[in-house]
C-alpha positions, 0 to 999 in steps of 0.5 A, a space after each residue: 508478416 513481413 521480416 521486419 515486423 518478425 524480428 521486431 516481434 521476436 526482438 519484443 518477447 525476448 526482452 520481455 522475457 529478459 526483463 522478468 529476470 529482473 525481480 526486485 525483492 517482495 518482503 514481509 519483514 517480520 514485526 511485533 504485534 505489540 507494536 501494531 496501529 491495532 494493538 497501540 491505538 485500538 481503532 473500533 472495528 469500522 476503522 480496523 476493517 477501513 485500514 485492514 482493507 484500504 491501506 495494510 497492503 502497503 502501509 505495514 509488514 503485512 503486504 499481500 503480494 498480488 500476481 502483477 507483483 511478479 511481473 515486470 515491470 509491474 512488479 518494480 512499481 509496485 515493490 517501490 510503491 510499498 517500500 515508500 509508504 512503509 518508509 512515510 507510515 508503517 501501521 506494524 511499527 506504530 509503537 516505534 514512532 514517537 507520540 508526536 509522528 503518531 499524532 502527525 500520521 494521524 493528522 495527515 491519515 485524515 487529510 489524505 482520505 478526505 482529499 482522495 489522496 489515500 488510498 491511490 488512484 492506481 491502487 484504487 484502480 485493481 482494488 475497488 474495495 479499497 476504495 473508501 465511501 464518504 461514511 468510511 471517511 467520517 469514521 475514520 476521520 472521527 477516529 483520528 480527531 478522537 485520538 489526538 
């Protein structure tokens, strides 16, 4: 190996490594359960399953940080991510809504998926389970059409 590639290698791990220094902070803010999406709105159990698996990672207080979380700059994406479909829908803050952004979420929940909007692509990437079946998305749909 030449010199030049040595020192770009050596210059290459060592920003690596720099950058993991860089955390950006992975929280689970703590909420009430009296207030969730579950508790308030009392989705059938298909539904609760279709949110709990496809959508709760990112959409409430209950994110489960995967390993990528912790390496940046995957770690930086992923916390932005969250922070900014907590701040769009949080499903643990459901009662702290008004009635008009619950039927409004509830609206869009159903356009999104029927659009392959929600759950994301990059998510749906890693997360194949998340990924919803056409029934999932007519249950959920109903679901969202019954409520309002």
């Amino acid at each position: 190996m030449g010199k030049k590639i040595k020192l770009a290698v050596f210059v290459l791990v060592g920003l690596v490594a720099v950058v993991q220094l860089i955390q950006p902070n992975r929280t689970n803010p703590s909420s009430d359960p009296a207030v969730s999406f579950e508790t308030l709105a009392k989705p059938p159990a298909p539904v609760k399953d279709i949110v709990g698996r496809s959508c709760m990672d990112c959409h409430s207080n209950q994110t489960v940080w995967p390993w990528y979380s912790r390496v940046a700059p995957a770690s930086w994406l992923v916390v932005h991510d969250v922070s900014e479909a907590r701040e769009v829908l949080n499903f643990s803050q459901w009662g702290r809504m008004s009635p008009e952004k619950q039927l409004q979420a509830l609206r869009n929940m159903c356009e999104d998926v029927k659009d392959g909007d929600m759950p994301p692509f990059q998510y749906k990437l890693i997360h194949r389970a998340a990924a919803l079946q056409p029934d999932e998305v007519a249950a959920l749909c109903q679901f969202t059409s019954r409520t309002h």
